[in-house]
The first five atom37 places (N, CA, C, CB, O) and aatype in JSON, in Angstrom:
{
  "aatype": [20, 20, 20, 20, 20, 20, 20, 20, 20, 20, 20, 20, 20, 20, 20, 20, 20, 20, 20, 20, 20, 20, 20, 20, 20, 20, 20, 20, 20, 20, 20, 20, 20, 20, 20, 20, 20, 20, 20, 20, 20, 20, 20, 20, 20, 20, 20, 20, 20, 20, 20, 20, 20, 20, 20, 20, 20, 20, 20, 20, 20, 20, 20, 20, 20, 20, 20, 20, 20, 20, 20, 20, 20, 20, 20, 20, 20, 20, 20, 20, 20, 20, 20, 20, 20, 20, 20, 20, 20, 20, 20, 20, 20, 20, 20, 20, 20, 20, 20, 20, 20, 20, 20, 20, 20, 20, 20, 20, 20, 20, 20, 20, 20, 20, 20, 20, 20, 20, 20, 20, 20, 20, 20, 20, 20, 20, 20, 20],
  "atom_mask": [
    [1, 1, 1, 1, 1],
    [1, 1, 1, 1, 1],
    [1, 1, 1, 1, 1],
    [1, 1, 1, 1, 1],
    [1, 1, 1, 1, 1],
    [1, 1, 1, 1, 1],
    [1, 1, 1, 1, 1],
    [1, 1, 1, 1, 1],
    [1, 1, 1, 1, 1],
    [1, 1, 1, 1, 1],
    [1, 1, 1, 1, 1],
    [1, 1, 1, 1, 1],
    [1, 1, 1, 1, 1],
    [1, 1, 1, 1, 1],
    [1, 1, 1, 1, 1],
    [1, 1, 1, 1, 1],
    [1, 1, 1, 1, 1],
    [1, 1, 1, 1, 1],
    [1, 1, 1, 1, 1],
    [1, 1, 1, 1, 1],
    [1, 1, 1, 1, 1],
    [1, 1, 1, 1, 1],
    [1, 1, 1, 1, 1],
    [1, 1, 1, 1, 1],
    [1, 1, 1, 1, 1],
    [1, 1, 1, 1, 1],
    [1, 1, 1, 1, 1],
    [1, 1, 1, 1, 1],
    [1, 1, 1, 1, 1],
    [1, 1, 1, 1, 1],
    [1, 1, 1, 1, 1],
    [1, 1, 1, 1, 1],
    [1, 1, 1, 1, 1],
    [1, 1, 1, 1, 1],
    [1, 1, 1, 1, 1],
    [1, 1, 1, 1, 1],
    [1, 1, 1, 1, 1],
    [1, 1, 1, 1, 1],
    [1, 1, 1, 1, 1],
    [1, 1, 1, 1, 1],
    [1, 1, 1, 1, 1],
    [1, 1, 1, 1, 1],
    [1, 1, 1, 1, 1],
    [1, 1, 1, 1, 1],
    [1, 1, 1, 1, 1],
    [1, 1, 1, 1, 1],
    [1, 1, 1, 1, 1],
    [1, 1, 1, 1, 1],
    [1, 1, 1, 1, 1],
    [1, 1, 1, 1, 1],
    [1, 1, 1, 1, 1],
    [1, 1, 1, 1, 1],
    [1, 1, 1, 1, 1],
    [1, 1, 1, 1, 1],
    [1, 1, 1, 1, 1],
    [1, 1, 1, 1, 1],
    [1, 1, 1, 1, 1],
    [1, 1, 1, 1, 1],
    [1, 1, 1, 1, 1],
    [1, 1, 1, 1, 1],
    [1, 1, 1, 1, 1],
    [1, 1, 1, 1, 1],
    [1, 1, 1, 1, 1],
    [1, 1, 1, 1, 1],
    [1, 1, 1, 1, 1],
    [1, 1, 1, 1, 1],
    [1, 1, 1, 1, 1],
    [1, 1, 1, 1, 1],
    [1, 1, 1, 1, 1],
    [1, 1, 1, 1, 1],
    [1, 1, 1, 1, 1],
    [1, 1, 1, 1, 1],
    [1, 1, 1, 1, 1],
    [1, 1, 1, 1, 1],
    [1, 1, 1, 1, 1],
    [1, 1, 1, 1, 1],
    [1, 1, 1, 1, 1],
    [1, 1, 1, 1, 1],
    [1, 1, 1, 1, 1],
    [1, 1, 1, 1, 1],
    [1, 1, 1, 1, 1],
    [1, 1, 1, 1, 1],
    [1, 1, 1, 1, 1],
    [1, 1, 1, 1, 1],
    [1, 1, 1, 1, 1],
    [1, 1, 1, 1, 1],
    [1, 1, 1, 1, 1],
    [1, 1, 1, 1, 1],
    [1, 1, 1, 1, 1],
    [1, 1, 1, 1, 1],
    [1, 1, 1, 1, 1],
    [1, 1, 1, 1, 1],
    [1, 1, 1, 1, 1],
    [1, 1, 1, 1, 1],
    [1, 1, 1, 1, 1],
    [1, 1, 1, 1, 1],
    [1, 1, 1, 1, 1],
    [1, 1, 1, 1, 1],
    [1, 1, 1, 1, 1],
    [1, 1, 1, 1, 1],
    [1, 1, 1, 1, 1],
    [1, 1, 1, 1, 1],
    [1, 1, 1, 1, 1],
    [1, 1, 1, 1, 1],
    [1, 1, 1, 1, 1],
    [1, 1, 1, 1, 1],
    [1, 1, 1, 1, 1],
    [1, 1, 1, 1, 1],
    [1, 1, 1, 1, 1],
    [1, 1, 1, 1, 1],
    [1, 1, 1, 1, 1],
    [1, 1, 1, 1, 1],
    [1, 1, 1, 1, 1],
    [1, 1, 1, 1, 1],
    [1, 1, 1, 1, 1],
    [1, 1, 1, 1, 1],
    [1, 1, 1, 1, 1],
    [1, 1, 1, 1, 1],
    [1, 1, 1, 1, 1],
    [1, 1, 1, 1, 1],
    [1, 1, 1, 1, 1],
    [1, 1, 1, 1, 1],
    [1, 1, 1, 1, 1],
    [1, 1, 1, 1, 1],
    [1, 1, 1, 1, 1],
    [1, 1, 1, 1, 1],
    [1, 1, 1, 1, 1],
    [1, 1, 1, 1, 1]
  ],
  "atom_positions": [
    [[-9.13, -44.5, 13.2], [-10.21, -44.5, 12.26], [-10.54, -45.93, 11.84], [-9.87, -43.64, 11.04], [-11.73, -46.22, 11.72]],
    [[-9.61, -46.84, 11.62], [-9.64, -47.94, 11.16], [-10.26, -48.89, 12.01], [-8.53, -48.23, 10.82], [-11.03, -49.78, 11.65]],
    [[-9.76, -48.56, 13.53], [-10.57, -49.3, 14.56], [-12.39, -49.47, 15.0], [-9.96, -48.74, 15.61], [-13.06, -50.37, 15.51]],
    [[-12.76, -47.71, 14.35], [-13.84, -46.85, 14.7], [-15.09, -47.68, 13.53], [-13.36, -44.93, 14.38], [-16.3, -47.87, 13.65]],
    [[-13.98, -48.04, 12.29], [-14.67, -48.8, 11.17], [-15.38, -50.15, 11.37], [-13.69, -49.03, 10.2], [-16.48, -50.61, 11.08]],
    [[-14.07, -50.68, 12.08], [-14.17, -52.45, 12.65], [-15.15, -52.38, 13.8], [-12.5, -53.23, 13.36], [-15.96, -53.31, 13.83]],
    [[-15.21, -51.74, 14.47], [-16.11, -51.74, 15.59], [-17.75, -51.23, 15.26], [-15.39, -50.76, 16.68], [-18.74, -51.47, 15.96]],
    [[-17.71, -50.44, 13.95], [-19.24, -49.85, 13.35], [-19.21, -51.58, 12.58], [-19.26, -47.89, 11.89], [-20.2, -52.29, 12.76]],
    [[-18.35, -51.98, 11.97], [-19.08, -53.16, 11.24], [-18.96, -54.43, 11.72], [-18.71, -53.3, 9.94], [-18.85, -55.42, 10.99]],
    [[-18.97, -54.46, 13.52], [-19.02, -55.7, 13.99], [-20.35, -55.6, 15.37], [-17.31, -56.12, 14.48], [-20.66, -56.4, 16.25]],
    [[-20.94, -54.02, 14.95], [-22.13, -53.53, 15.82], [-21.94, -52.99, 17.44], [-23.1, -54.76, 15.86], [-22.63, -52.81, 18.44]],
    [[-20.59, -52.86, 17.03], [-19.8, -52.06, 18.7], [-20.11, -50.3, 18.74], [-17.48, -52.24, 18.68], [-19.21, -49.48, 18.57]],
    [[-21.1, -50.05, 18.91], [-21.87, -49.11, 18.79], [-21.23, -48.31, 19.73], [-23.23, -49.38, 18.92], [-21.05, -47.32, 19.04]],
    [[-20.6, -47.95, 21.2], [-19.89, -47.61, 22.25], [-18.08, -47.46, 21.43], [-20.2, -48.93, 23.58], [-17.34, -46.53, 21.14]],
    [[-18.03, -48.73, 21.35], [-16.56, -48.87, 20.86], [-16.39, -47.35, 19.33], [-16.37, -51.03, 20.09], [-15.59, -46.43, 19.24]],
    [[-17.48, -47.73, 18.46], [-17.19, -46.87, 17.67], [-17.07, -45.65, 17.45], [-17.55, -47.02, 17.2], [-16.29, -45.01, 16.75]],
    [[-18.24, -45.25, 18.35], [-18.08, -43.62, 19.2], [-16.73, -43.05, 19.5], [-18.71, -43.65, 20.74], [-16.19, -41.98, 19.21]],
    [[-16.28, -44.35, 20.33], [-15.14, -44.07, 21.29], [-13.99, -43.61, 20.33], [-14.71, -45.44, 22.22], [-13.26, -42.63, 20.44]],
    [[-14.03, -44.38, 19.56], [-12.23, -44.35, 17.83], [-12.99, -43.1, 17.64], [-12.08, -45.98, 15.62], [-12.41, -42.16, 18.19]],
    [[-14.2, -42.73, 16.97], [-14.46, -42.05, 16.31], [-14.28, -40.7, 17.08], [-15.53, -42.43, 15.81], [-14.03, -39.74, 16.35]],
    [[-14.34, -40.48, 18.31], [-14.08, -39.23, 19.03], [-12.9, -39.3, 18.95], [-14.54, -38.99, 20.35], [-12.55, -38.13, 18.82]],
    [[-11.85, -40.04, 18.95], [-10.49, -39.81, 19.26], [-9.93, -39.78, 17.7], [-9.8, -41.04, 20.34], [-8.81, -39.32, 17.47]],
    [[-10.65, -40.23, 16.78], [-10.03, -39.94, 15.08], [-10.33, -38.34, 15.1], [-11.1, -40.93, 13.48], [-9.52, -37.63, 14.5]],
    [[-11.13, -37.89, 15.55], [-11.89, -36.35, 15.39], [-10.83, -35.68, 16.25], [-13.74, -36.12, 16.08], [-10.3, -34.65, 15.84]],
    [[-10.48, -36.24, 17.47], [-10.03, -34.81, 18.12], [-8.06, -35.1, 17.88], [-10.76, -34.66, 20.34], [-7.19, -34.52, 18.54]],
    [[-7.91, -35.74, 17.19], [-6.93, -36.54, 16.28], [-6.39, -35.42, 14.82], [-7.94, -38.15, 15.65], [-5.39, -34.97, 14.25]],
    [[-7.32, -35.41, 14.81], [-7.86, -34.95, 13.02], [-7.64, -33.09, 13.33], [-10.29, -35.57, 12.48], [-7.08, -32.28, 12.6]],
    [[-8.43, -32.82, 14.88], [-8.1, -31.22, 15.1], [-6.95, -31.72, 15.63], [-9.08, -30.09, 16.11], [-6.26, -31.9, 14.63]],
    [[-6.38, -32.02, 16.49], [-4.9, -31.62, 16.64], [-3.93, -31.77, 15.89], [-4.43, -32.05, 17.49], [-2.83, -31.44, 16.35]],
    [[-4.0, -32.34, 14.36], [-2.83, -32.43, 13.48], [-3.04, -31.33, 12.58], [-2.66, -33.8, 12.73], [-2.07, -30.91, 11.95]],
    [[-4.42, -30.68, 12.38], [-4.13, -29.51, 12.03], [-3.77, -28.18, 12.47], [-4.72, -29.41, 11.6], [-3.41, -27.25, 11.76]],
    [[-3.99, -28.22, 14.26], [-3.24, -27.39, 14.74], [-1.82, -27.24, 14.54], [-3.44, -27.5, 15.73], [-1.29, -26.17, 14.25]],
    [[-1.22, -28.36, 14.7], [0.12, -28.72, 14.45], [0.61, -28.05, 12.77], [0.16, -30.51, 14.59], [1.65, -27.53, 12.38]],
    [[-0.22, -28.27, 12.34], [-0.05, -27.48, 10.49], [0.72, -26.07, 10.78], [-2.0, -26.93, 9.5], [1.73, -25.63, 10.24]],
    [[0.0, -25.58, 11.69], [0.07, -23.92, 11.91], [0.99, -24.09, 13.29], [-1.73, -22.95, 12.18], [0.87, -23.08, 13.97]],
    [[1.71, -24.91, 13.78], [2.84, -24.6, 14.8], [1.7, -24.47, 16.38], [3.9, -22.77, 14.22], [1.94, -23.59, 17.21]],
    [[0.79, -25.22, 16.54], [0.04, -24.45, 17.52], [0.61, -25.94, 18.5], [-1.98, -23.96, 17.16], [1.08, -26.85, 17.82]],
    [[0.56, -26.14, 19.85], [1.39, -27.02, 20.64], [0.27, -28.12, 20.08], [1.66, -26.69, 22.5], [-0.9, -27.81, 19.85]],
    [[0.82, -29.45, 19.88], [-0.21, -30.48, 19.93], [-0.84, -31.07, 21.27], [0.34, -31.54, 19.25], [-1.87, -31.74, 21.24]],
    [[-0.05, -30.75, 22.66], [-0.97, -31.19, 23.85], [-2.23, -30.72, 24.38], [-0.34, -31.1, 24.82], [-2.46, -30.05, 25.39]],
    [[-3.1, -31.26, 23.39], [-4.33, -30.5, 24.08], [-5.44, -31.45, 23.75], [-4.68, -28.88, 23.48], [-5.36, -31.77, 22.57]],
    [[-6.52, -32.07, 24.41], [-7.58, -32.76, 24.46], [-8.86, -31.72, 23.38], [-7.9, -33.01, 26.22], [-9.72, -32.38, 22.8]],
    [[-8.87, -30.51, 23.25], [-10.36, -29.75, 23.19], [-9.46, -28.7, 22.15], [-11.28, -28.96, 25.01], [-9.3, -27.53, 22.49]],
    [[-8.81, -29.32, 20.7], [-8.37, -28.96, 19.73], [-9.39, -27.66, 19.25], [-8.21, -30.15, 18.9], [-8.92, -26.57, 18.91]],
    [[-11.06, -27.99, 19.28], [-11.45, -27.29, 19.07], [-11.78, -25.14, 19.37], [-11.89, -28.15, 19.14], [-12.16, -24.3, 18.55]],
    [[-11.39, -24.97, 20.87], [-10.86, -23.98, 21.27], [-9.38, -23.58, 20.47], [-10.79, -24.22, 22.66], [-9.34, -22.39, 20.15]],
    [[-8.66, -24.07, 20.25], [-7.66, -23.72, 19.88], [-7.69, -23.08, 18.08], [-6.86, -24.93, 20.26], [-7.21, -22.12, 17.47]],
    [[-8.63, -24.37, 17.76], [-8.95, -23.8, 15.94], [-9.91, -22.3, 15.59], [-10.09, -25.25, 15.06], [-9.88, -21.57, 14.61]],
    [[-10.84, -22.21, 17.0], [-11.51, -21.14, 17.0], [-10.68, -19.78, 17.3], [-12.53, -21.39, 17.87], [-10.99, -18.69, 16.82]],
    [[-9.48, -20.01, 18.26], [-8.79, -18.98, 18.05], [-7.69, -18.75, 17.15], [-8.48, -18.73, 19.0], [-7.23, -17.63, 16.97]],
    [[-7.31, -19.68, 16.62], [-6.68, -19.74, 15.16], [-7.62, -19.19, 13.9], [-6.33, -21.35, 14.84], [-7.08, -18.86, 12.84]],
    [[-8.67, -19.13, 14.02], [-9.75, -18.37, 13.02], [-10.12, -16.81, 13.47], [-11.26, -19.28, 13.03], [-10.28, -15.82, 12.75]],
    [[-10.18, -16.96, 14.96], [-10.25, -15.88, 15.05], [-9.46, -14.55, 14.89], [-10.54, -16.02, 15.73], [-9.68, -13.34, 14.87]],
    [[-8.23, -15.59, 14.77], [-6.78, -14.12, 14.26], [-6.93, -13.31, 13.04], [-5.07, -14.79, 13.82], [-6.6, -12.13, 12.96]],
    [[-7.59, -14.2, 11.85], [-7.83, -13.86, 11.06], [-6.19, -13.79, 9.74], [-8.62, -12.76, 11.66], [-6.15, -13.05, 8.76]],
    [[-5.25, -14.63, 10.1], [-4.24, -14.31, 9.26], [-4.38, -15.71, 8.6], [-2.77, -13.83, 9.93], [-3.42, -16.14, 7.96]],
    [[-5.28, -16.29, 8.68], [-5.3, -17.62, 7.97], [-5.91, -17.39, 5.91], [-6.67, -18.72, 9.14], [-6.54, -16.56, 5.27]],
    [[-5.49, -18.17, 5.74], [-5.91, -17.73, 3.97], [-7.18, -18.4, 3.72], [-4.7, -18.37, 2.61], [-7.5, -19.34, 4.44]],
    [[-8.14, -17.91, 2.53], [-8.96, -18.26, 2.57], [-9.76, -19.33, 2.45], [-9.06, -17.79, 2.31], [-10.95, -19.53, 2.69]],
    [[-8.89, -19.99, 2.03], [-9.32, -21.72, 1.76], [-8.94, -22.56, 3.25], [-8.15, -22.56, 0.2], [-9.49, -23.64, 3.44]],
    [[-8.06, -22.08, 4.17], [-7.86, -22.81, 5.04], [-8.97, -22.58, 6.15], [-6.57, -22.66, 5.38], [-9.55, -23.42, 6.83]],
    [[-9.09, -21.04, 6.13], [-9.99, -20.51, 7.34], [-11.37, -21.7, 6.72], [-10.4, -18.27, 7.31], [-11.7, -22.63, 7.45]],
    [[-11.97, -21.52, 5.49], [-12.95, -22.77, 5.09], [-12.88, -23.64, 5.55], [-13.01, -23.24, 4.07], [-13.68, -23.82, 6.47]],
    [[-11.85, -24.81, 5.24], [-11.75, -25.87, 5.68], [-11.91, -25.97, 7.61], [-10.45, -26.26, 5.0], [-12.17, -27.02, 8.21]],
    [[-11.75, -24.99, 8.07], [-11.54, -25.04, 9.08], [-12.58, -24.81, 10.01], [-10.69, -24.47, 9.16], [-12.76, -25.23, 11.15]],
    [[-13.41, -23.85, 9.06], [-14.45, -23.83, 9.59], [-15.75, -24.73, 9.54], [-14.62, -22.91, 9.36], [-16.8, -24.78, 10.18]],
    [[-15.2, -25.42, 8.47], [-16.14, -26.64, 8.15], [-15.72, -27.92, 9.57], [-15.65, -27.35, 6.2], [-16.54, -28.66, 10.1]],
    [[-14.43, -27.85, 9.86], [-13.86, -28.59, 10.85], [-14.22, -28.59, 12.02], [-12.83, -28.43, 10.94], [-14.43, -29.66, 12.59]],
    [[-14.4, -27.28, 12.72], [-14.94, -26.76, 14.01], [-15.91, -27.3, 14.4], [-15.25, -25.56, 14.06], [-15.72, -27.94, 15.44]],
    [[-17.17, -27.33, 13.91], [-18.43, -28.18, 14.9], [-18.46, -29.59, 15.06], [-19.86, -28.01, 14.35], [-19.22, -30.27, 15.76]],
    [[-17.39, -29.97, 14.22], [-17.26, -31.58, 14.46], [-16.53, -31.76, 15.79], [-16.35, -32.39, 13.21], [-16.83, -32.52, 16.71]],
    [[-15.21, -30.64, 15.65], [-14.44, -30.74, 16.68], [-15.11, -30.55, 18.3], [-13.45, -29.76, 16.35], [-14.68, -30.97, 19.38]],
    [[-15.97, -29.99, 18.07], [-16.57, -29.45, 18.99], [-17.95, -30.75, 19.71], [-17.08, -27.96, 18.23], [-18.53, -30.9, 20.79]],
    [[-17.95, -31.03, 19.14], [-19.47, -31.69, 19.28], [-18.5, -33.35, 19.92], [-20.76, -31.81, 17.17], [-18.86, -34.22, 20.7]],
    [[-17.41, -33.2, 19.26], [-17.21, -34.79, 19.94], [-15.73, -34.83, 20.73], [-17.19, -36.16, 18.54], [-14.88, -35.73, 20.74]],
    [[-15.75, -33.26, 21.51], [-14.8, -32.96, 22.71], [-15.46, -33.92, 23.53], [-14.72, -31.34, 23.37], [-16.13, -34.87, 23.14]],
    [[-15.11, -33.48, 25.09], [-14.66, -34.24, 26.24], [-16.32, -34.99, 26.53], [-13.88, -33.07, 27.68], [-16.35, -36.2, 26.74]],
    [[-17.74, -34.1, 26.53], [-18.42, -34.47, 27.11], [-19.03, -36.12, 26.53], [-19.15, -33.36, 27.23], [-19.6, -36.79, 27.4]],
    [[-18.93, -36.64, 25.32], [-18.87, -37.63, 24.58], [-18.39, -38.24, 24.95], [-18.63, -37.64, 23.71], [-18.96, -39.27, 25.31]],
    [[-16.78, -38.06, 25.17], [-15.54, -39.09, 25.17], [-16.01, -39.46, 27.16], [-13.38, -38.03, 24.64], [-15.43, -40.47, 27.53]],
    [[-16.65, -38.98, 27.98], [-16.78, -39.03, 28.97], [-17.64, -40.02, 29.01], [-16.96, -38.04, 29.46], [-17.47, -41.08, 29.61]],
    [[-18.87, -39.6, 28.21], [-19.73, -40.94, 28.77], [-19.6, -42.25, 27.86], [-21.41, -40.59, 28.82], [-20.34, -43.14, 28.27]],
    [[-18.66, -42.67, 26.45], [-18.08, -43.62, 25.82], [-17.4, -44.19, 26.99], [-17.26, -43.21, 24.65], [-17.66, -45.39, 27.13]],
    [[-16.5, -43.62, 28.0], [-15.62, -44.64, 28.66], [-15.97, -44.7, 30.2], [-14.05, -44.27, 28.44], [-15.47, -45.52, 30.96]],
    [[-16.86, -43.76, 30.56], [-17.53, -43.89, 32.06], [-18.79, -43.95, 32.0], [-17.3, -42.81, 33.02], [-19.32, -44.01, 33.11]],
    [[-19.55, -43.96, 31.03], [-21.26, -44.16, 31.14], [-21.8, -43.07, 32.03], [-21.76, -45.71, 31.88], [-20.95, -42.38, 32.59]],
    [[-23.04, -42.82, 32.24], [-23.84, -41.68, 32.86], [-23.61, -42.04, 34.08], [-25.38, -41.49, 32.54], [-24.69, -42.47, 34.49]],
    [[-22.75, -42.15, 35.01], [-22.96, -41.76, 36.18], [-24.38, -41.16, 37.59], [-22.21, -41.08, 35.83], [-24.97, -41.62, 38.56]],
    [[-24.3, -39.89, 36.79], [-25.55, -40.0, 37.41], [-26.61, -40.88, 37.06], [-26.02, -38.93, 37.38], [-27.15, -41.19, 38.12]],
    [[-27.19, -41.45, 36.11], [-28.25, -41.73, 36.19], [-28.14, -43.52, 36.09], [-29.01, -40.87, 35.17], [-28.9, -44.26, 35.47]],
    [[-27.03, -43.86, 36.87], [-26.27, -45.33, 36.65], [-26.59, -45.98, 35.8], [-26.31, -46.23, 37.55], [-27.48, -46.83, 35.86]],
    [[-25.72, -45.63, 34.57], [-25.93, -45.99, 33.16], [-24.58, -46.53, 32.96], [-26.38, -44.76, 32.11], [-23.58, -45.92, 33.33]],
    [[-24.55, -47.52, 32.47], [-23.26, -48.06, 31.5], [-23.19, -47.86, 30.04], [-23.13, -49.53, 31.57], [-24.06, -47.94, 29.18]],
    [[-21.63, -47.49, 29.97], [-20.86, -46.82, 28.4], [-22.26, -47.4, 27.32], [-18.71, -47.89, 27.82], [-23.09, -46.7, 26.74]],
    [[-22.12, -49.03, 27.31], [-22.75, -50.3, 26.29], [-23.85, -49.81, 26.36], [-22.76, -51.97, 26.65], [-24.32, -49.85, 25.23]],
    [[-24.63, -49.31, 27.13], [-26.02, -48.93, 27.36], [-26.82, -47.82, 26.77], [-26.11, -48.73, 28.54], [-28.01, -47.52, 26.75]],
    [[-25.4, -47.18, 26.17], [-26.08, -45.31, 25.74], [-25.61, -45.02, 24.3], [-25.24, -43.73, 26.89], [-25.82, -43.97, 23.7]],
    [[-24.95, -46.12, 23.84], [-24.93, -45.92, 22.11], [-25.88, -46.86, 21.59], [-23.4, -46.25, 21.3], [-26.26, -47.82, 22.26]],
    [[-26.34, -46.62, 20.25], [-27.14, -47.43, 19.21], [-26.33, -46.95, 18.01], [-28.91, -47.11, 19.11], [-25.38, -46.17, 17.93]],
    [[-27.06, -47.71, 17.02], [-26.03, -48.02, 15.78], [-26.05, -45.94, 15.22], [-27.05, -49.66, 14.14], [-25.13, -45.33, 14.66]],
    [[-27.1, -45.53, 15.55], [-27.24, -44.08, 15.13], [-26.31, -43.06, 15.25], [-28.17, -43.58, 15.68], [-25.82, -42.21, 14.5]],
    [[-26.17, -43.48, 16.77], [-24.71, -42.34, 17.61], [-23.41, -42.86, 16.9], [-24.36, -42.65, 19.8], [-22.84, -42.02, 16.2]],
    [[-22.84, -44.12, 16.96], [-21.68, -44.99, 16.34], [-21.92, -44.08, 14.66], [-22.07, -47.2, 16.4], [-21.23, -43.08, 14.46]],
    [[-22.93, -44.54, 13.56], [-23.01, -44.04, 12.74], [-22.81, -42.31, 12.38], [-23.88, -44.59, 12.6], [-22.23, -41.82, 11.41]],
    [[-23.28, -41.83, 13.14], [-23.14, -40.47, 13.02], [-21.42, -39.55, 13.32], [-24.29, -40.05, 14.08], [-20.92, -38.53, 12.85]],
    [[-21.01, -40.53, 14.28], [-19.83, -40.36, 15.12], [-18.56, -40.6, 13.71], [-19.83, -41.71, 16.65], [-17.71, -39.77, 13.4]],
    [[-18.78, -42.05, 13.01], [-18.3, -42.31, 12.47], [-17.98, -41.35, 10.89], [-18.73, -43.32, 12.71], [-16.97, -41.19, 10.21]],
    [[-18.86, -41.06, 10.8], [-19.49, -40.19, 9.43], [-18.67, -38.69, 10.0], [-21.78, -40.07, 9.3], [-17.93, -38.2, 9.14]],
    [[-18.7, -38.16, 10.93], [-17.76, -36.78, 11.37], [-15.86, -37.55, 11.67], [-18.69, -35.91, 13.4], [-14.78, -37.0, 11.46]],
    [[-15.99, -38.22, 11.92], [-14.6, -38.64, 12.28], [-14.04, -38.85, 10.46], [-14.6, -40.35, 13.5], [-13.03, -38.26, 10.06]],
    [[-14.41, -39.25, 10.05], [-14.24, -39.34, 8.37], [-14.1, -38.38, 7.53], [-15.21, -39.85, 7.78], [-13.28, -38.42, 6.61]],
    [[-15.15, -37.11, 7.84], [-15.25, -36.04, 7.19], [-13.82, -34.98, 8.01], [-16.98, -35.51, 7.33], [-13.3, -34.0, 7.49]],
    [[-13.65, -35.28, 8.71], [-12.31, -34.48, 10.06], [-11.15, -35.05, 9.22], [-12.23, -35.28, 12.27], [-10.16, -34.39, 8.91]],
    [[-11.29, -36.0, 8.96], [-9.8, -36.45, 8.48], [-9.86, -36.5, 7.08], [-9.29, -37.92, 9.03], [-8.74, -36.77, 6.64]],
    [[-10.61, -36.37, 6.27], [-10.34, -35.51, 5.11], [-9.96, -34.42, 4.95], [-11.06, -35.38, 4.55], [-8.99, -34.05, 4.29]],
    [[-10.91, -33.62, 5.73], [-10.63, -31.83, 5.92], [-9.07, -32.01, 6.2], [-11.62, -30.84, 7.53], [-8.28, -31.61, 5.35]],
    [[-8.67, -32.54, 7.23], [-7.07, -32.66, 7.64], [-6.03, -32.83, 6.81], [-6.83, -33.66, 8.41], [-4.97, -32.26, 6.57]],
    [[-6.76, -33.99, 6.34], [-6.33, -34.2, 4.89], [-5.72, -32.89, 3.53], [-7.68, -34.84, 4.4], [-4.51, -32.73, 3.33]],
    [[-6.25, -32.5, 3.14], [-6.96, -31.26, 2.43], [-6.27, -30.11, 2.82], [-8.51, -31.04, 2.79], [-5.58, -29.48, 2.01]],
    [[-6.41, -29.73, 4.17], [-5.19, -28.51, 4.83], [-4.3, -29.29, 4.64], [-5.15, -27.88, 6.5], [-4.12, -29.36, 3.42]],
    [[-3.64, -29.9, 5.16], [-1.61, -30.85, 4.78], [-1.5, -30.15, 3.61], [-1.31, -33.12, 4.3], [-0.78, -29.16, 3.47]],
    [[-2.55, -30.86, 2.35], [-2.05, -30.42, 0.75], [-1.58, -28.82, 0.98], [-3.57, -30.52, -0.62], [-0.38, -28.55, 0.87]],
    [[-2.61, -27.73, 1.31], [-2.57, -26.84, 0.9], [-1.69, -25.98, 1.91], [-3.74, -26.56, 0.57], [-1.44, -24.8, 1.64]],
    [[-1.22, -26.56, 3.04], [-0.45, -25.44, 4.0], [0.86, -25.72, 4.34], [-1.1, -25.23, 5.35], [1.28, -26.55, 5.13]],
    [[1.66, -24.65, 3.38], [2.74, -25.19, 3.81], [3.52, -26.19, 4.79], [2.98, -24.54, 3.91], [2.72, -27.09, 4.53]],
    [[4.08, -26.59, 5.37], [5.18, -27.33, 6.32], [5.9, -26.1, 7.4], [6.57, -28.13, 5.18], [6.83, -25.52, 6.83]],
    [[5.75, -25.8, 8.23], [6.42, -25.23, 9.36], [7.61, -25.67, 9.51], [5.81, -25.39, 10.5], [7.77, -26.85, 9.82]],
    [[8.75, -24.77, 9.33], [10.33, -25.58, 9.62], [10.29, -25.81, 10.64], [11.68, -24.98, 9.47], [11.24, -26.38, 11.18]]
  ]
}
């Protein structure tokens, strides 16, 4: 997150994307981990959707969680793909396909993920 910051306020618009997808999918896998779910997984977000979908979650967490989900979702693999390989097809480079908007926006969900994360810790127990 801290990196995702330095790189939004030195105009690394690519770079910031890049922290900021990995603070986000960071942010879902430590709350999987809350609930015992394996932490090896890139696309946290599948995993929180079926953790909601069980339905044994309490009601403030299933919230938080669901507030969590479209972030998780929106800055899975296909993002983190073109931050570190650029469009391919259309021979585009990484530097070439962010502006301060995408970095900004990226940054602003990676922030709000790790609060929410935040927020579940307080309220969910510790797994022995």
């Amino acid at each position: 997150m801290q990196e995702a910051e330095q790189d939004f306020g030195l105009g690394r618009w690519r770079s910031c994307t890049y922290g900021s997808d990995l603070a986000v999918e960071n942010a879902g896998i430590a709350v999987l981990m809350l609930f015992g779910v394996s932490p090896s997984t890139h696309k946290p977000a599948m995993h929180l959707s079926h953790l909601l979908s069980e339905g044994t979650l309490e009601a403030a967490a299933a919230e938080l969680i669901e507030e969590l989900l479209p972030m998780c979702e929106r800055h899975e693999s296909h993002e983190k793909m073109l931050a570190k390989y650029g469009d391919e097809a259309g021979y585009r480079l990484p530097w070439e396909l962010f502006e301060e908007k995408d970095g900004s926006a990226a940054l602003e969900d990676a922030q709000k993920t790790v609060r929410i994360a935040s927020e579940l810790a307080a309220i969910v127990p510790a797994k022995e």
